[in-house]
C-alpha positions in Angstrom: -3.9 17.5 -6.5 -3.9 14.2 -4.3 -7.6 13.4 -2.7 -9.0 16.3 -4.9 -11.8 13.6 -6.2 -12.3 12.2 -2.9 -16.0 11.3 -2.5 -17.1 12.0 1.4 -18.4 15.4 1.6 -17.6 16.9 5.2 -21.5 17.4 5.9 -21.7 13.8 5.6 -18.5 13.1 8.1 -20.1 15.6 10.8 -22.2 12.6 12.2 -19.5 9.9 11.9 -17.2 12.5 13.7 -19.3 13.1 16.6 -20.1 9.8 17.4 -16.4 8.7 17.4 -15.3 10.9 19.5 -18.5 10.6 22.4 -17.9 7.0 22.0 -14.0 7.5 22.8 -14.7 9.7 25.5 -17.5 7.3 27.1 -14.4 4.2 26.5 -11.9 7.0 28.2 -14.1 6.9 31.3 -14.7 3.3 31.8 -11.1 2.7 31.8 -10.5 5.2 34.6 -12.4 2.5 36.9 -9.9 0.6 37.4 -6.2 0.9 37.7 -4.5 1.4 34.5 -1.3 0.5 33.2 1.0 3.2 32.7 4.3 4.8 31.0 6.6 7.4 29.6 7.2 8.2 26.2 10.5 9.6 24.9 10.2 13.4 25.6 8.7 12.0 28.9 5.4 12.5 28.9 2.9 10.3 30.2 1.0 7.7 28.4 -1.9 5.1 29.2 -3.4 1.7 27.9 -6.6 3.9 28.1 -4.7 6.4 25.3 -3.8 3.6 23.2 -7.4 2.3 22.9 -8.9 5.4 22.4 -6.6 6.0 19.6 -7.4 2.2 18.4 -11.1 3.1 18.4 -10.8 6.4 16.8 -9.1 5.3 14.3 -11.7 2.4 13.4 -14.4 4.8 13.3 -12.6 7.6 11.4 -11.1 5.8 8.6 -13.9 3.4 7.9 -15.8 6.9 7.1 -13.3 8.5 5.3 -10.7 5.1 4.1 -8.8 7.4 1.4 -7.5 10.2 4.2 -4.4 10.5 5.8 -4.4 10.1 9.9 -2.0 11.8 12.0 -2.5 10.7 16.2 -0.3 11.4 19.3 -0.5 7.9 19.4 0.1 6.5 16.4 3.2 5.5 14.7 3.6 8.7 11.9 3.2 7.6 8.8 4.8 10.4 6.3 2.5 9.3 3.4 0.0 11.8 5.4 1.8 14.5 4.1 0.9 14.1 0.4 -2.6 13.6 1.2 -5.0 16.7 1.0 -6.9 16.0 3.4 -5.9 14.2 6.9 -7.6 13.1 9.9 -5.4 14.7 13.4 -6.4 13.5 16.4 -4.9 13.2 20.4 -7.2 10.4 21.9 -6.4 11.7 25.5 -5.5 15.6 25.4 -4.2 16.1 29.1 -3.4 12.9 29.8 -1.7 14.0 33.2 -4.9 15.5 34.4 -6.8 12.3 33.2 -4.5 10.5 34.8 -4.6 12.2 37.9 -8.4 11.9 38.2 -9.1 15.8 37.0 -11.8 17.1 34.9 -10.0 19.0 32.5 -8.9 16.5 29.5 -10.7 16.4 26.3 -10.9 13.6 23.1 -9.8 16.1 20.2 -10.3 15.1 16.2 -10.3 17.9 13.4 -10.3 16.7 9.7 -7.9 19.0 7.9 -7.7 20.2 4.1 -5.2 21.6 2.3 -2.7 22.1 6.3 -6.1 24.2 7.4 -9.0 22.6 9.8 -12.1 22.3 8.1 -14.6 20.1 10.6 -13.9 19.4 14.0 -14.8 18.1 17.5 -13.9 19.0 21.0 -15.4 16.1 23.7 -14.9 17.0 27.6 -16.5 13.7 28.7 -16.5 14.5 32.8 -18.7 17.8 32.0 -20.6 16.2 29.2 -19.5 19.4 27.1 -19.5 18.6 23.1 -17.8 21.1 20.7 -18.4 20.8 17.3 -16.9 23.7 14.5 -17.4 23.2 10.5 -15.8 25.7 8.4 -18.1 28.6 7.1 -20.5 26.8 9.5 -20.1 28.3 12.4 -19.2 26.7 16.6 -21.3 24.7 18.7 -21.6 23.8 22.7 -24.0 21.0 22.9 -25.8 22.1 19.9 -26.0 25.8 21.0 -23.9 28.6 19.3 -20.9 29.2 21.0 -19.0 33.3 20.8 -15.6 34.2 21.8 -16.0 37.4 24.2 -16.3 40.7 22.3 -13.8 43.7 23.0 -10.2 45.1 22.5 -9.4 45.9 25.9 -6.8 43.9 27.6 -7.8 45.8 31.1 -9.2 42.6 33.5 -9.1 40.5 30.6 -9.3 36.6 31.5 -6.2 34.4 30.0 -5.1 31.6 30.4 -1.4 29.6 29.4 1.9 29.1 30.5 3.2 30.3 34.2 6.1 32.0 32.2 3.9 33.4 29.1 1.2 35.0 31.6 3.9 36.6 33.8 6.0 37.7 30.9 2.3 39.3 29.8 1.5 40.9 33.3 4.8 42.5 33.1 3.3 44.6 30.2 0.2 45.0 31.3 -0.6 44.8 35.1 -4.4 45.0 34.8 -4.6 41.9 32.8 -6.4 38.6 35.2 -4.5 35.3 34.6 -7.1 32.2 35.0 -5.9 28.8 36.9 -4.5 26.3 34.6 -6.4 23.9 32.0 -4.2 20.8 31.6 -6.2 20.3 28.1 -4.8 22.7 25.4 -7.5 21.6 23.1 -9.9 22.9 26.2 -8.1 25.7 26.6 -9.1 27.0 23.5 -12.2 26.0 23.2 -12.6 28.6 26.5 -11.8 31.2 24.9 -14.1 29.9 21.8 -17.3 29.5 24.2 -16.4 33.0 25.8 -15.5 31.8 29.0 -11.8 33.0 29.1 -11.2 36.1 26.9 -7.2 34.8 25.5 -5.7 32.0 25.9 -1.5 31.4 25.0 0.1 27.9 23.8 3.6 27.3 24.5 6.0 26.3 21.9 5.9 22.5 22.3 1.6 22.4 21.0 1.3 20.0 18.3 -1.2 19.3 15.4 -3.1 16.7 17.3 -3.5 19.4 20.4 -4.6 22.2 17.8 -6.4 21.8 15.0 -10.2 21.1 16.5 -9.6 23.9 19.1 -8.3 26.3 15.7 -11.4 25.8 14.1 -13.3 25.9 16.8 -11.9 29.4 17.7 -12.3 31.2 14.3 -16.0 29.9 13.6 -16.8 31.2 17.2 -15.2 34.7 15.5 -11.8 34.2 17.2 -8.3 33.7 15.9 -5.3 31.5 16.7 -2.1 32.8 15.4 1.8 32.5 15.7 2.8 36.3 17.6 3.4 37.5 14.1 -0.2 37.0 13.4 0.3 34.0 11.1 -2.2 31.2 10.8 -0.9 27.6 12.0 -0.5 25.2 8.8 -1.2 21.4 9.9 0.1 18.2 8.2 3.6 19.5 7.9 6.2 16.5 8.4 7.0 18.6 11.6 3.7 18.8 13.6 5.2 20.7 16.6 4.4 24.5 16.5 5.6 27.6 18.0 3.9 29.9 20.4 0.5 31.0 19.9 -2.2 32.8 21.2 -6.2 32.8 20.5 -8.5 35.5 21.3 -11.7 37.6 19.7 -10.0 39.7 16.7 -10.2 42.6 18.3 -8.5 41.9 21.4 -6.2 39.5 19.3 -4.9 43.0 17.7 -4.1 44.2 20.7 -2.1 41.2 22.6 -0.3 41.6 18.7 0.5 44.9 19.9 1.4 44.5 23.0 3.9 41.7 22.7 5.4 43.1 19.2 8.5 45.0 20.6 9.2 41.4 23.4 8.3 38.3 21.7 11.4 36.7 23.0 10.0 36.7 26.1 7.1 34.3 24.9 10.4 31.6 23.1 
């Protein structure tokens, strides 16, 4: 199998990771001190010269510790070759980019190192709120260094979640007692809520991409979660598509139930 020889170990990327990604987020804030030049990209979303050198310097850091991996970037021109690699770097330099640009909290530098289309180390920077997430797999989910749990429980009565306008109200059609949380631009953050317990559920649209999702996956299951498609299916990453469909993360127990609930009107969450 391609990269099956290849000789970094992932403990030995854990360090390299973590400093790329506080040193991107510590360049993502110096840029926002002064006014930055801005555009649109095809499907119109917004990007920044601060998004293009974030992405230049995670890339420097990332494949100078790991040259023989693939690398897949919101950024980045996609280079296919990725797909035949086993294991890939995926990373979104600037993950809410609108909130960024609009001076909010709530954005995130996301990288996850991914094996065989699964997540098997990844970080999660929130540079505003100095909040550093860190998951390896079999390893277990950090905050700052400290463990991080999704909430326990099955009931969906008060639970906190957070998602699409149209996903939450399509969900408090079938169950009233649910509470819907404000928005968090950041998917990536999003999900690493519901990983640190501070939301109990959390829904992704269908337009989330590999760069948006694999960190937060991770992060998620370590901290005894699960992200799945509404069938219950894992996400696979480094497909030549990277765009997925709807998804939702929760505690397995609670997971089970949102399965239930939406089984018989998953065409309302399209």
């Amino acid at each position: 199998m391609p990269g099956a020889d290849l000789p970094c170990q992932v403990s030995a990327l854990r360090e390299p990771l973590i400093e790329a990604v506080c040193a991107a987020g510590a360049l993502a804030l110096a840029y926002r001190e002064a006014p930055l030049q801005t555009w649109h990209k095809a499907n119109a979303s917004p990007v920044s010269e601060a998004d293009m050198a974030v992405d230049r310097l995670l890339k420097t850091r990332l494949m100078t510790a790991a040259p023989d991996y693939g690398w897949l970037s919101e950024e980045s021109v996609d280079d296919r070759a990725r797909t035949v690699r086993r294991r890939v770097w995926i990373v979104d330099p600037i993950d809410g980019t609108r909130a960024y640009l609009a001076g909010s909290d709530d954005w995130v530098v996301s990288a996850a190192l991914v094996e065989d289309g699964r997540p098997i180390l990844g970080a999660i920077f929130a540079p505003v709120e100095r909040s550093l997430f860190v998951a390896v797999r079999a390893g277990g989910a950090t905050r700052n260094g400290a463990p991080v749990r999704v909430s326990s429980g099955s009931s969906l009565k008060g639970a906190r979640i957070a998602g699409p306008r149209n996903h939450l109200t399509s969900l408090t059609m079938l169950s009233p007692e649910i509470a819907t949380v404000p928005k968090i631009h950041s998917l990536a953050l999003r999900l690493a809520r519901v990983a640190q317990g501070s939301i109990d559920a959390a829904f992704v649209s269908h337009s989330g991409h590999d760069w948006d999702l694999a960190a937060a996956d991770l992060l998620v299951h370590e901290a005894g979660g699960t992200l799945t498609t509404l069938g219950g299916e894992p996400p696979i990453y480094n497909r030549a598509d990277p765009v997925h469909g709807p998804l939702f993360a929760a505690g397995c127990a609670r997971h089970a139930a949102l399965i239930a609930l939406v089984s018989e009107r998953r065409a309302w969450f399209a």
